[in-house]
Biopython code that builds the backbone (N, CA, C, O; Angstrom):
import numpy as np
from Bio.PDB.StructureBuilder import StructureBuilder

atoms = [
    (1, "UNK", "N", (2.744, 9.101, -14.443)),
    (1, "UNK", "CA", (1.577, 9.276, -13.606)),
    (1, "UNK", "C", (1.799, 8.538, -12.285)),
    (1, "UNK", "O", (2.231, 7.386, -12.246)),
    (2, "UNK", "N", (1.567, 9.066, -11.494)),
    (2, "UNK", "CA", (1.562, 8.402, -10.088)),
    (2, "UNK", "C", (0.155, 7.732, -9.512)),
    (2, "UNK", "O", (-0.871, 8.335, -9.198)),
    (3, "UNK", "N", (0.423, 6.258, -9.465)),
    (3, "UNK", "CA", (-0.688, 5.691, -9.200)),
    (3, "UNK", "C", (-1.311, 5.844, -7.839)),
    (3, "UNK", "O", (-2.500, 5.682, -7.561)),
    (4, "UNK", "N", (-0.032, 6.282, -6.788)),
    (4, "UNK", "CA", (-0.443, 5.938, -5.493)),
    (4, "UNK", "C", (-0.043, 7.256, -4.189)),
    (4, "UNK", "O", (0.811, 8.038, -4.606)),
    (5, "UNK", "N", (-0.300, 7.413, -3.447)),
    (5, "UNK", "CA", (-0.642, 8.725, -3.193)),
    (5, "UNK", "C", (-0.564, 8.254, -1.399)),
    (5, "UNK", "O", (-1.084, 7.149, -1.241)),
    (6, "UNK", "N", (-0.085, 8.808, -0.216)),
    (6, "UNK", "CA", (-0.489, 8.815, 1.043)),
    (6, "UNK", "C", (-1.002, 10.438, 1.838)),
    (6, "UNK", "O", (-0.897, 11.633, 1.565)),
    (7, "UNK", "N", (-1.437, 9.814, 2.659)),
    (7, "UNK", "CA", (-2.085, 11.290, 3.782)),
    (7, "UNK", "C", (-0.771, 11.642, 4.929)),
    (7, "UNK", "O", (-0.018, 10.884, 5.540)),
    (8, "UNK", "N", (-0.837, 12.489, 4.914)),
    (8, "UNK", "CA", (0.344, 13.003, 6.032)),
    (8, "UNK", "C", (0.085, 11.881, 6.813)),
    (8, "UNK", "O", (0.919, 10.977, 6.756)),
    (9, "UNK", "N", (-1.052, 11.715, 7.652)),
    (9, "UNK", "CA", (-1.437, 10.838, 8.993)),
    (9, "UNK", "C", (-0.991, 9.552, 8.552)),
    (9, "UNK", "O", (-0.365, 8.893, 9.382)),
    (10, "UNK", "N", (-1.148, 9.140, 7.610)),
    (10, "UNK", "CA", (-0.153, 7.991, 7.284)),
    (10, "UNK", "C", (1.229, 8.066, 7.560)),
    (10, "UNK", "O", (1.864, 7.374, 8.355)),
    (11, "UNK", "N", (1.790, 9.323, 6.546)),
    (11, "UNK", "CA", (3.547, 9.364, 6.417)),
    (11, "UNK", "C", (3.515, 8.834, 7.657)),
    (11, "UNK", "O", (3.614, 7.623, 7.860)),
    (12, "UNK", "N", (3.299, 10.188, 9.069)),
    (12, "UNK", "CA", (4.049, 9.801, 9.538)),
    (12, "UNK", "C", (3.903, 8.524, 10.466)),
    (12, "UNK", "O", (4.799, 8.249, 11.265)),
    (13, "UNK", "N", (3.070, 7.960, 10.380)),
    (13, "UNK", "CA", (3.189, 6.384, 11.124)),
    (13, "UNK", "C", (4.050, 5.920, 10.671)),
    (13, "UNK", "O", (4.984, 5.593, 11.403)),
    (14, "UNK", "N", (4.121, 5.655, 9.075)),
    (14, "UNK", "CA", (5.006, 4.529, 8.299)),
    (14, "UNK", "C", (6.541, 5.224, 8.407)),
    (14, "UNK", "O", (7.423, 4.367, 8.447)),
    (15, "UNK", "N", (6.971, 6.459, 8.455)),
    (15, "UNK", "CA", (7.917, 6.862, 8.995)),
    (15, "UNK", "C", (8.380, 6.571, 10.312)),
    (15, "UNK", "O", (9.566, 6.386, 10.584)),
    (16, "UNK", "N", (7.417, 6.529, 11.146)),
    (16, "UNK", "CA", (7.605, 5.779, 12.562)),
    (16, "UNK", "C", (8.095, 4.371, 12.449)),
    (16, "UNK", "O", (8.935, 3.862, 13.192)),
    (17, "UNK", "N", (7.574, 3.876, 11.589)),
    (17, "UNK", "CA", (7.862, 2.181, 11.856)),
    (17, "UNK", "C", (8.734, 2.203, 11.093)),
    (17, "UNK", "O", (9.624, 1.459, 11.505)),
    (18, "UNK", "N", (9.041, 2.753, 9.985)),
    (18, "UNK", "CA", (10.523, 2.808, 9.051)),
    (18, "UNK", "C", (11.934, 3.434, 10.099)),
    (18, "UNK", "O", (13.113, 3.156, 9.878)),
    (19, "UNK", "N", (11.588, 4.049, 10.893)),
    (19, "UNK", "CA", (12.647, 4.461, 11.777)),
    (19, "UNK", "C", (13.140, 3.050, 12.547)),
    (19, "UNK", "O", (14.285, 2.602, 12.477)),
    (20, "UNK", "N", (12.092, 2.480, 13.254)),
    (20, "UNK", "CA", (11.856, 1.519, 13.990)),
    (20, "UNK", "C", (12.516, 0.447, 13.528)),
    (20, "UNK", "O", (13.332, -0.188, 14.196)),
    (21, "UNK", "N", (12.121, 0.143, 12.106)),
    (21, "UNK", "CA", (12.224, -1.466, 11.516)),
    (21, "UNK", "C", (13.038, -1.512, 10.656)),
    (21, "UNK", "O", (13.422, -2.659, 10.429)),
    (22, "UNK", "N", (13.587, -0.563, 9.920)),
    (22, "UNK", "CA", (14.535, -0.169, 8.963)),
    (22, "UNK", "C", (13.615, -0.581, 7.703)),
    (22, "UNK", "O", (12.404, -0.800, 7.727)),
    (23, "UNK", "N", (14.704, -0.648, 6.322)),
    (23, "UNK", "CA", (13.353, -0.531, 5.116)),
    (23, "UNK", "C", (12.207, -1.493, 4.956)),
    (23, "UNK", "O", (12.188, -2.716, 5.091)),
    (24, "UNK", "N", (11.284, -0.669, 4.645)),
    (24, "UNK", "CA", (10.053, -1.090, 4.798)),
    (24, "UNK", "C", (9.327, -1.059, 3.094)),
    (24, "UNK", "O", (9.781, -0.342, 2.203)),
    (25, "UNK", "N", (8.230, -1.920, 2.935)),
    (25, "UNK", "CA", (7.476, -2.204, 1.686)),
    (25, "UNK", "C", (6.038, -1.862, 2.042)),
    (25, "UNK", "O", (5.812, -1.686, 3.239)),
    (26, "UNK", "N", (4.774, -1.710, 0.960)),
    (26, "UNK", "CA", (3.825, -1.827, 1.171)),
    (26, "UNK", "C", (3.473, -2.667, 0.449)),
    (26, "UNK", "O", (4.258, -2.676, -0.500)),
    (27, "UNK", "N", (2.523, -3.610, 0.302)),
    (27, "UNK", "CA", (1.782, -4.619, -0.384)),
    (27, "UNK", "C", (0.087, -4.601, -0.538)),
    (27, "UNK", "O", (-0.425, -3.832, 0.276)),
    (28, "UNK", "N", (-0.387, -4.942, -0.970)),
    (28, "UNK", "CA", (-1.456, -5.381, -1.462)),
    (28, "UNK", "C", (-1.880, -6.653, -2.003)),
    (28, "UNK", "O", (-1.460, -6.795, -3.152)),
    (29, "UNK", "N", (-2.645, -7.741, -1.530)),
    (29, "UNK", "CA", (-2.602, -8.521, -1.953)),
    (29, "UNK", "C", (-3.999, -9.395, -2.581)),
    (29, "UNK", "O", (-4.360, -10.133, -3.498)),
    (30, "UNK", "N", (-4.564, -8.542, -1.053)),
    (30, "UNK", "CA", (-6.165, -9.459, -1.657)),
    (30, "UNK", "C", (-6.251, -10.668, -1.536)),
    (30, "UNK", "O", (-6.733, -11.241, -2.513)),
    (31, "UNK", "N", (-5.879, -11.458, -0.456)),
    (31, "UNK", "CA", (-5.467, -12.565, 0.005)),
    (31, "UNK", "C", (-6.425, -12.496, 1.397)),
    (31, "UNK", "O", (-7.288, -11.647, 1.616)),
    (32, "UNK", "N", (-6.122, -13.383, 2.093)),
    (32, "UNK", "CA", (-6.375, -13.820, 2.985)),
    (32, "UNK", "C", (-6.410, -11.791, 4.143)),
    (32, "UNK", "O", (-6.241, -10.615, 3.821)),
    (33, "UNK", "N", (-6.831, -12.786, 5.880)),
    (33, "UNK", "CA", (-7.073, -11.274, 6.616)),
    (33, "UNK", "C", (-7.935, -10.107, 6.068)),
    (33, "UNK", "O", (-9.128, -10.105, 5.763)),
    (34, "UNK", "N", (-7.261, -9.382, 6.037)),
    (34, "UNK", "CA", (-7.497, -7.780, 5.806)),
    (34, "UNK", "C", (-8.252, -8.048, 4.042)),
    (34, "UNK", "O", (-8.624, -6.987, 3.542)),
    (35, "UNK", "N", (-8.379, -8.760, 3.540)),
    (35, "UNK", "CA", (-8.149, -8.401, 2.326)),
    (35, "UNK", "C", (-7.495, -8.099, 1.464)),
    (35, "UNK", "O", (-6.590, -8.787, 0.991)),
    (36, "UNK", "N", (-8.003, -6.475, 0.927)),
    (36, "UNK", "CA", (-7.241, -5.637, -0.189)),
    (36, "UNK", "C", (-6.758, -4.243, 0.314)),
    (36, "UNK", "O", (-6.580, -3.221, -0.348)),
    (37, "UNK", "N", (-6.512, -4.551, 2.265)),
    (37, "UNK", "CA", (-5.912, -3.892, 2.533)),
    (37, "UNK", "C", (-4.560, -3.624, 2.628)),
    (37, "UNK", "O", (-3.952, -4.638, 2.971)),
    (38, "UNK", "N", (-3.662, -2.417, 2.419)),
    (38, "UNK", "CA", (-2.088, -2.512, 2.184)),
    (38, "UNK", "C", (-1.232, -3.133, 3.486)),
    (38, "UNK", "O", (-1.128, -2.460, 4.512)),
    (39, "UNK", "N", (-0.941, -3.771, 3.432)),
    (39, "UNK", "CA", (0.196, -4.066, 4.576)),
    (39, "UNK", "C", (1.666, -3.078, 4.479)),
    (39, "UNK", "O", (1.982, -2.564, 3.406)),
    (40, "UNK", "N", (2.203, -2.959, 5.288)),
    (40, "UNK", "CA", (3.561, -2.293, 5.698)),
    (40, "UNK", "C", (4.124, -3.578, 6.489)),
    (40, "UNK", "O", (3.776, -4.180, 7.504)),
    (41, "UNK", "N", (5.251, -3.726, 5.461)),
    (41, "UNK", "CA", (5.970, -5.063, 5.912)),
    (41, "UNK", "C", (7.275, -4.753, 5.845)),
    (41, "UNK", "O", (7.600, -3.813, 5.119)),
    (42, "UNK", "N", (8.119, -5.363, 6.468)),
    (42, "UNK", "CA", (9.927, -4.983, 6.654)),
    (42, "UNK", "C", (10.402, -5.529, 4.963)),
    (42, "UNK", "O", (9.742, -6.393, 4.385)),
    (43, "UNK", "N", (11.339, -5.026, 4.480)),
    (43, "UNK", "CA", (11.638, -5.797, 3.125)),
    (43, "UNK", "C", (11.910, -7.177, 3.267)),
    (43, "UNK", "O", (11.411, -8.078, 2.592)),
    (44, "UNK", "N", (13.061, -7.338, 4.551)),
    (44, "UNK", "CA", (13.097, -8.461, 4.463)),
    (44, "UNK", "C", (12.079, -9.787, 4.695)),
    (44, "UNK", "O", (12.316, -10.943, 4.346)),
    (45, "UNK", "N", (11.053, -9.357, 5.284)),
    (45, "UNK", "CA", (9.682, -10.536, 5.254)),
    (45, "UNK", "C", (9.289, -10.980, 4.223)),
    (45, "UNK", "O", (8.866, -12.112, 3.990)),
    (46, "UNK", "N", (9.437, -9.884, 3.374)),
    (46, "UNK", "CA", (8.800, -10.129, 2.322)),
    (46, "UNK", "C", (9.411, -10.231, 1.068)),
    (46, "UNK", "O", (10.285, -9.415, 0.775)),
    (47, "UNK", "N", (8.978, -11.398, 0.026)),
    (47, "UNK", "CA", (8.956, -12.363, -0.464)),
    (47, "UNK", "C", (8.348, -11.318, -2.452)),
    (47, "UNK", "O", (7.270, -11.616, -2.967)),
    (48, "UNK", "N", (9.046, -10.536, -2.943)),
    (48, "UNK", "CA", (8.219, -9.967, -4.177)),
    (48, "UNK", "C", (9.071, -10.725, -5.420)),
    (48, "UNK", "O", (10.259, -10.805, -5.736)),
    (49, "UNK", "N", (7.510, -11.351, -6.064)),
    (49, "UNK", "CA", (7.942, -11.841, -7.258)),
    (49, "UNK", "C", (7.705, -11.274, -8.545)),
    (49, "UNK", "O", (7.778, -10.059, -8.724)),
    (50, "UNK", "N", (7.361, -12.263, -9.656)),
    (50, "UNK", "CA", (7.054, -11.723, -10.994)),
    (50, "UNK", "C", (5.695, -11.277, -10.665)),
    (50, "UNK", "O", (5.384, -10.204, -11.183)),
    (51, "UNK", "N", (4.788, -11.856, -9.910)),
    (51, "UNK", "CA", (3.412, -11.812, -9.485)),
    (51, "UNK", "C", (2.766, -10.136, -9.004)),
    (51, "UNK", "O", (1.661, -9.605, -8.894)),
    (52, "UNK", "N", (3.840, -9.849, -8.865)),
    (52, "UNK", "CA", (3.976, -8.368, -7.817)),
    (52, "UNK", "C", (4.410, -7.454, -8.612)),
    (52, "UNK", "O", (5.492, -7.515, -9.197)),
    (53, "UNK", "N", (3.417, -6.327, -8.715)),
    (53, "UNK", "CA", (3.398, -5.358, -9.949)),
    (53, "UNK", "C", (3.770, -3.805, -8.560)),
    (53, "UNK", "O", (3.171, -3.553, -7.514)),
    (54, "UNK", "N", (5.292, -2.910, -9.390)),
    (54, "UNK", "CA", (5.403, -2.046, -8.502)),
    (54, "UNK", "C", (4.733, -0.900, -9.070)),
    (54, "UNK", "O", (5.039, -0.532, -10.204)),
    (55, "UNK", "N", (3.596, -0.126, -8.202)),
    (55, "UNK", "CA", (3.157, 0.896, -8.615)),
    (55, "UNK", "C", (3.600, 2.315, -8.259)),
    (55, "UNK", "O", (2.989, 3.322, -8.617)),
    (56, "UNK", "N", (4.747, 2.308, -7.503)),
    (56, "UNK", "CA", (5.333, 3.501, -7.290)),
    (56, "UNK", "C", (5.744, 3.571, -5.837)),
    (56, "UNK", "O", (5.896, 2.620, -5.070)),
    (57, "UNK", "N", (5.883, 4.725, -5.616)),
    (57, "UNK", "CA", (6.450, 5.153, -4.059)),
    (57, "UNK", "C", (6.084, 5.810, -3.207)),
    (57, "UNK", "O", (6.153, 6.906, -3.764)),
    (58, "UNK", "N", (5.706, 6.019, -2.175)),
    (58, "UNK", "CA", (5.292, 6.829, -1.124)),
    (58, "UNK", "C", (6.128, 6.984, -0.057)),
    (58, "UNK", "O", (6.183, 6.091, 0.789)),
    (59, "UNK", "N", (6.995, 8.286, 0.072)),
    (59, "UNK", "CA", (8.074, 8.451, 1.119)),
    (59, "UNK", "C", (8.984, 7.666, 1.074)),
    (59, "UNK", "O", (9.492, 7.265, 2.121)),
    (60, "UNK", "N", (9.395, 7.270, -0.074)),
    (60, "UNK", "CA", (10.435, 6.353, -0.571)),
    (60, "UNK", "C", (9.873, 5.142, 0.052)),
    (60, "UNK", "O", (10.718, 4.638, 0.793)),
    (61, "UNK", "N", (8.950, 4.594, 0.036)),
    (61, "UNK", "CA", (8.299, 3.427, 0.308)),
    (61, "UNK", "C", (7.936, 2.502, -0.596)),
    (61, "UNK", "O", (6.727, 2.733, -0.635)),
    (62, "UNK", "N", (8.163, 1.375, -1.561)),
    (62, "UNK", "CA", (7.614, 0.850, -2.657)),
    (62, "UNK", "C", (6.367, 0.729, -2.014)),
    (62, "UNK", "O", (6.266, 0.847, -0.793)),
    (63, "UNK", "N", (5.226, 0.457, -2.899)),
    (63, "UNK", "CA", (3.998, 0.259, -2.986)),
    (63, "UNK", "C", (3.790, -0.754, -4.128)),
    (63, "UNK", "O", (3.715, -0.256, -5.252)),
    (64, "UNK", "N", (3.687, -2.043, -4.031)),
    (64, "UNK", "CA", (3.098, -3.438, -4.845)),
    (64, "UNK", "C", (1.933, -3.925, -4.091)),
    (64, "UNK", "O", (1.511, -3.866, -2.937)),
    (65, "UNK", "N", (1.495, -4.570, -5.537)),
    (65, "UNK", "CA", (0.126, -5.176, -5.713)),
    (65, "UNK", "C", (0.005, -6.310, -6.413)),
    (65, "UNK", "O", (0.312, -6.303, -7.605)),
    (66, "UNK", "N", (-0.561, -7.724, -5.658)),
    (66, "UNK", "CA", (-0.659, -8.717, -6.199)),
    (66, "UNK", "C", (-1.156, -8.404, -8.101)),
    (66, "UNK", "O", (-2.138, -7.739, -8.433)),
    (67, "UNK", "N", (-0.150, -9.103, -9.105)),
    (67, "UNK", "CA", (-0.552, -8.847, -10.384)),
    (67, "UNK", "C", (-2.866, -9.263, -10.407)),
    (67, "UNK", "O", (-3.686, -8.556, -10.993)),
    (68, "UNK", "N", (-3.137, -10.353, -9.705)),
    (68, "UNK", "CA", (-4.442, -10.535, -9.864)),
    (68, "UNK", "C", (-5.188, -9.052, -9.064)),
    (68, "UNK", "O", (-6.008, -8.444, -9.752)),
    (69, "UNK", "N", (-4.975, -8.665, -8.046)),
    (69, "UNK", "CA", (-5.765, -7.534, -7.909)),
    (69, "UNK", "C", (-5.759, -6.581, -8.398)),
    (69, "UNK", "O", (-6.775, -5.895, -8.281)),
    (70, "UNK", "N", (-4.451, -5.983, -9.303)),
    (70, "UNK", "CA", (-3.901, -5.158, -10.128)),
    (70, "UNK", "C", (-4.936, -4.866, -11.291)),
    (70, "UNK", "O", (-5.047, -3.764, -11.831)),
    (71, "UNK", "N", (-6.055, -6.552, -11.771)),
    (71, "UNK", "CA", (-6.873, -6.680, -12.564)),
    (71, "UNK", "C", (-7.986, -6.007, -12.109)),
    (71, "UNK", "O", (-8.631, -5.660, -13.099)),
    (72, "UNK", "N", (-8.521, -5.655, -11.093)),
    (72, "UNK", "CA", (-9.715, -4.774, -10.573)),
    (72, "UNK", "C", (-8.962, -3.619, -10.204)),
    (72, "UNK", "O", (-9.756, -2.771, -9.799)),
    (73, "UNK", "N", (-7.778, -3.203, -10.163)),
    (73, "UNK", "CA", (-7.355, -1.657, -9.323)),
    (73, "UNK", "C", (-7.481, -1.112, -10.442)),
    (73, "UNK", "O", (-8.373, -0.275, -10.583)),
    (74, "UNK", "N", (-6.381, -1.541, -11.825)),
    (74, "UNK", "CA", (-5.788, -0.891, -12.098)),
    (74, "UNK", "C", (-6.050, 0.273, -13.352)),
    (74, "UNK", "O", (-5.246, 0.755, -14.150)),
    (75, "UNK", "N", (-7.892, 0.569, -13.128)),
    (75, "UNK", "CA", (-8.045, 1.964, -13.587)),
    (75, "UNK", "C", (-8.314, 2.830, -12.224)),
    (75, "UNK", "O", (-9.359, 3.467, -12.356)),
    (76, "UNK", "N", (-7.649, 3.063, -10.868)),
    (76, "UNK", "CA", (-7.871, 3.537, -10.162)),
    (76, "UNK", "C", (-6.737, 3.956, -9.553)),
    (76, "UNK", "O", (-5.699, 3.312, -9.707)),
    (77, "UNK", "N", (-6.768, 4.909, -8.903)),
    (77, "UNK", "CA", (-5.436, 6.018, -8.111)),
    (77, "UNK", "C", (-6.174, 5.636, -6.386)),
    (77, "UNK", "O", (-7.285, 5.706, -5.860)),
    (78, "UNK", "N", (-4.572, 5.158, -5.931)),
    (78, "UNK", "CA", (-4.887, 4.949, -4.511)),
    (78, "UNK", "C", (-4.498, 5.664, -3.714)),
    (78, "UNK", "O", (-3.852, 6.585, -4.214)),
    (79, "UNK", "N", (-4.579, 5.700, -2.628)),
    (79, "UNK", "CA", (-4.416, 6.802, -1.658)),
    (79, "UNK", "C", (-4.295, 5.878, -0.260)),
    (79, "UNK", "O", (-5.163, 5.074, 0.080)),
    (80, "UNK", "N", (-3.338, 6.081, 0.319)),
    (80, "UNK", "CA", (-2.728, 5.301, 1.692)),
    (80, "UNK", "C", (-3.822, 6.138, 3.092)),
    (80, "UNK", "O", (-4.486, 7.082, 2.664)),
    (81, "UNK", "N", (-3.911, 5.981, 3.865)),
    (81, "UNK", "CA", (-4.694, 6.489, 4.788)),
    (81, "UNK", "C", (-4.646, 5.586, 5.912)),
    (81, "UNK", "O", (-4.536, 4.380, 5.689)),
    (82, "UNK", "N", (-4.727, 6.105, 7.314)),
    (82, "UNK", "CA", (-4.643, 5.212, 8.026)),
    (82, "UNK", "C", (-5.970, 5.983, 8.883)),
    (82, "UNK", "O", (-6.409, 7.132, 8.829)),
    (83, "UNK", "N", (-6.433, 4.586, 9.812)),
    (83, "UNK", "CA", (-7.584, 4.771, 10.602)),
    (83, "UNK", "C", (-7.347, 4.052, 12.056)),
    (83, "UNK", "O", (-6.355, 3.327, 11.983)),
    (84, "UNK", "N", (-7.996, 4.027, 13.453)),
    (84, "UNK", "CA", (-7.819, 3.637, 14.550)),
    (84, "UNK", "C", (-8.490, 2.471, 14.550)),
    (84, "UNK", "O", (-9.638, 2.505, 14.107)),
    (85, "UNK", "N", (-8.040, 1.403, 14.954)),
    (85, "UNK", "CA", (-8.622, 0.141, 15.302)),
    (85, "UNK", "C", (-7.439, -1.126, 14.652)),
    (85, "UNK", "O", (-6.491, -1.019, 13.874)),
    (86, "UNK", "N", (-7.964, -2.185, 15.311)),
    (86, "UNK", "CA", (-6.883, -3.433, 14.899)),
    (86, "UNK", "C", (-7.638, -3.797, 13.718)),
    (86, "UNK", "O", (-8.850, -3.614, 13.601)),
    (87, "UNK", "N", (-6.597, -4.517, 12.519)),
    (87, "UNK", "CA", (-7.011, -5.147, 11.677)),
    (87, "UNK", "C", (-6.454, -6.062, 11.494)),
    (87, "UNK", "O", (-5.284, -6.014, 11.872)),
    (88, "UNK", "N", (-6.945, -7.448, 10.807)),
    (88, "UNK", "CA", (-6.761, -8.753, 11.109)),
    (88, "UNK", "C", (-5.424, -9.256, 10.421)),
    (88, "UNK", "O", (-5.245, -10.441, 10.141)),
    (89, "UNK", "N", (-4.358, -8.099, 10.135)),
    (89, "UNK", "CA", (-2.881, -9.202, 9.364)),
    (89, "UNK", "C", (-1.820, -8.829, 9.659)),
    (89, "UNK", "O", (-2.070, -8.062, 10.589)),
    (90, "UNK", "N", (-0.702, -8.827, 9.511)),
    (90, "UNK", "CA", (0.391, -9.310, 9.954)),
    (90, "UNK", "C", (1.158, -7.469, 9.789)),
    (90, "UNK", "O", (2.282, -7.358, 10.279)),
    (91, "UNK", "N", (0.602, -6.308, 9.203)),
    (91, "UNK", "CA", (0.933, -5.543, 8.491)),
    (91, "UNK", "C", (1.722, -4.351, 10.142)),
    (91, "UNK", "O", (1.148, -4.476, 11.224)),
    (92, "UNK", "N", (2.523, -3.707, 10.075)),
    (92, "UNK", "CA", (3.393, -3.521, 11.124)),
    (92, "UNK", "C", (2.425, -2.370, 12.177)),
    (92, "UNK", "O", (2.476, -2.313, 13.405)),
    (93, "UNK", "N", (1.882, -1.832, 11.588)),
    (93, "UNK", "CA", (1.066, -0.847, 11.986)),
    (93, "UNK", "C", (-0.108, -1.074, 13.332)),
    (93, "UNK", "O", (-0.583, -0.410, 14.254)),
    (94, "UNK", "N", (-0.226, -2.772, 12.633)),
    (94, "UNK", "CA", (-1.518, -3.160, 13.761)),
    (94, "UNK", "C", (-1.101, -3.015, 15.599)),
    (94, "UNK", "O", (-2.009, -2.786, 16.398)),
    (95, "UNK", "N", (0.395, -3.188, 16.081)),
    (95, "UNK", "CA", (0.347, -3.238, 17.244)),
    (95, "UNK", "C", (-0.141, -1.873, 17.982)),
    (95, "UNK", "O", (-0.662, -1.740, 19.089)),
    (96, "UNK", "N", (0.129, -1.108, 17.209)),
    (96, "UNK", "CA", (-0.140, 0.801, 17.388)),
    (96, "UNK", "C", (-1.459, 1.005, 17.569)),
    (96, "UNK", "O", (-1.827, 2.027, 18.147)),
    (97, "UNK", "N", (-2.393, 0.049, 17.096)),
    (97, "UNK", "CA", (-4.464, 0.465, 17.284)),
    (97, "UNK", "C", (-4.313, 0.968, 16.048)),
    (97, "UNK", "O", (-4.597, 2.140, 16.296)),
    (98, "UNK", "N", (-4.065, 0.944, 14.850)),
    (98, "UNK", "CA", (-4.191, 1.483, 14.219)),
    (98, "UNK", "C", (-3.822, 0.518, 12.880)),
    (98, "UNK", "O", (-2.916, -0.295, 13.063)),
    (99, "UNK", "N", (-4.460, 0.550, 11.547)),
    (99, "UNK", "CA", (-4.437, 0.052, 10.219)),
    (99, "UNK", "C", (-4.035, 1.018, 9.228)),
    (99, "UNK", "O", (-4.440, 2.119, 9.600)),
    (100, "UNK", "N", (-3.541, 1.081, 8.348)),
    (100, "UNK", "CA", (-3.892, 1.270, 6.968)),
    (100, "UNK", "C", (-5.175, 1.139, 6.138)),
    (100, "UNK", "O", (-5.963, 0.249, 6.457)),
    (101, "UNK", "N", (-5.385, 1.730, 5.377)),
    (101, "UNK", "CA", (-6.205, 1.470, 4.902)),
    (101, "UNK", "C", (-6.300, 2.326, 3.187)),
    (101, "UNK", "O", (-5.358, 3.095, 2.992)),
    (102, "UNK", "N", (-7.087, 2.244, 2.310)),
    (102, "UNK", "CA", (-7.094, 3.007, 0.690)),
    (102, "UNK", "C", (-8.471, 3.298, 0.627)),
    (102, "UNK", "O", (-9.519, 2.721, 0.917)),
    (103, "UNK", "N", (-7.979, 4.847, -0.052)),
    (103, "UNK", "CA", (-9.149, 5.287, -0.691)),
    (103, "UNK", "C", (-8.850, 5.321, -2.073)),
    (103, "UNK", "O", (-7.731, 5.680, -2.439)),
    (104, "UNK", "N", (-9.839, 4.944, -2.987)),
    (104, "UNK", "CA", (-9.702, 4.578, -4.563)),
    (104, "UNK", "C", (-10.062, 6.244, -5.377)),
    (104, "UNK", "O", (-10.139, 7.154, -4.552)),
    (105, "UNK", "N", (-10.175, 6.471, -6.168)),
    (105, "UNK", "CA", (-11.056, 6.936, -7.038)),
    (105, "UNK", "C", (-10.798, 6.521, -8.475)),
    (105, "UNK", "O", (-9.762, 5.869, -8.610)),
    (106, "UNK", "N", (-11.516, 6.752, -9.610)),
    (106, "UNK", "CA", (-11.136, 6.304, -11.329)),
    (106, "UNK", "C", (-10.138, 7.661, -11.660)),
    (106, "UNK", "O", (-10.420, 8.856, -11.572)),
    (107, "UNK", "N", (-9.229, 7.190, -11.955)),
    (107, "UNK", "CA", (-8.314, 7.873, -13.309)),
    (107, "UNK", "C", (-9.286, 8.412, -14.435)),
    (107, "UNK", "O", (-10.145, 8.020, -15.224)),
    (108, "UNK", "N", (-8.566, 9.650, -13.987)),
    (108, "UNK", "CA", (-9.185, 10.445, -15.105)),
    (108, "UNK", "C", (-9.069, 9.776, -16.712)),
    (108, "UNK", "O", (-8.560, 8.669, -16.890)),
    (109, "UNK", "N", (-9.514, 10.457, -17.632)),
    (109, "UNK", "CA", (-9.144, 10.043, -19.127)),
    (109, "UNK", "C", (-7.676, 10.392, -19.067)),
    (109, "UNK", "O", (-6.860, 9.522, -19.371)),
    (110, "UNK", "N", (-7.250, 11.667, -18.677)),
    (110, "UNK", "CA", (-5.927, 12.217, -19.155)),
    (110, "UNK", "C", (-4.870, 10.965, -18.474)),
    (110, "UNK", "O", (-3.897, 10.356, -18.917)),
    (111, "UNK", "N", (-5.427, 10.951, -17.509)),
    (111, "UNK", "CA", (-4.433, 9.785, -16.495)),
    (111, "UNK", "C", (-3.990, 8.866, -17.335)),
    (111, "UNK", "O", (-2.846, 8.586, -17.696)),
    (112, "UNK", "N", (-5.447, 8.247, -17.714)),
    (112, "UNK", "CA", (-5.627, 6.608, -18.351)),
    (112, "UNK", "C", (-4.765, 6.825, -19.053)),
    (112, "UNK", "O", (-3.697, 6.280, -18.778)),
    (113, "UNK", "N", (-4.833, 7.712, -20.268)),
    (113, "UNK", "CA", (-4.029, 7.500, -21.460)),
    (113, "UNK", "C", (-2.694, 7.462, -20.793)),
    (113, "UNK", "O", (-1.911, 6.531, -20.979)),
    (114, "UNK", "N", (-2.361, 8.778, -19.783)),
    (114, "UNK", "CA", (-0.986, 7.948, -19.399)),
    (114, "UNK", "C", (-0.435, 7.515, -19.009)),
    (114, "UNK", "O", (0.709, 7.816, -18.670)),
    (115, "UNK", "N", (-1.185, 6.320, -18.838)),
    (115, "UNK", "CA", (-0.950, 4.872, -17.952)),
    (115, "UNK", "C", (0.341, 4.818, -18.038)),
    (115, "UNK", "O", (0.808, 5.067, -19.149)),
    (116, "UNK", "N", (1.254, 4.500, -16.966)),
    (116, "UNK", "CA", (2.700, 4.374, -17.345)),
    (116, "UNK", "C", (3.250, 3.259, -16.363)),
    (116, "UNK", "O", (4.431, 2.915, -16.419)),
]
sb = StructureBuilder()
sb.init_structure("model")
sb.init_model(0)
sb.init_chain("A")
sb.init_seg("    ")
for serial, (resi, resn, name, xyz) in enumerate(atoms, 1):
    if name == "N":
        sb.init_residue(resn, " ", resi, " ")
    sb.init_atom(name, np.array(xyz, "f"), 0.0, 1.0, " ", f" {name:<3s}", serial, name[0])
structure = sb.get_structure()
């Protein structure tokens, strides 16, 4: 089952900055700034531990999530999306006017069961 999902209008930003920055990650952390919004970070910035649960891929992009927010996501299917305006973290997208951002919905039953 695929937990995580992007909008074209996303791809191609994060394709933009993956051209730009070479490989790139998404995160979630639920930390500080933005929140429990995804960041797009270069691999090498970033720092993934045991803590950091991978939920899949988007455009060959990993997509992780702090294991504690993982505890409120993880009956839900996310969806990458991006919107116009600055947002408050470090995530590569912000110099562009533009964020990331997720839309949730619940996993179906069929999903749940196959949580994978």
């Amino acid at each position: 089952m695929k937990r995580v999902a992007i909008t074209k209008e996303a791809s191609a930003v994060a394709q933009q900055l993956q051209n730009q920055h070479g490989p790139l990650l998404f995160h979630q952390s639920g930390g500080c700034c933005d929140g429990s919004a995804p960041m797009l970070l270069s691999k090498e910035d970033m720092y993934i531990d045991d803590s950091d649960i991978l939920l899949g891929e988007v455009d060959g992009i990993p997509y992780y999530m702090n294991q504690d927010q993982f505890e409120y996501w993880q009956h839900t299917h996310l969806t990458i999306d991006i919107t116009e305006g600055r947002g408050s973290s470090f995530s590569l997208e912000i110099p562009l006017g533009k964020r990331f951002i997720i839309h949730s919905r619940l996993l179906s039953k069929e999903e749940a069961s196959n949580n994978t």
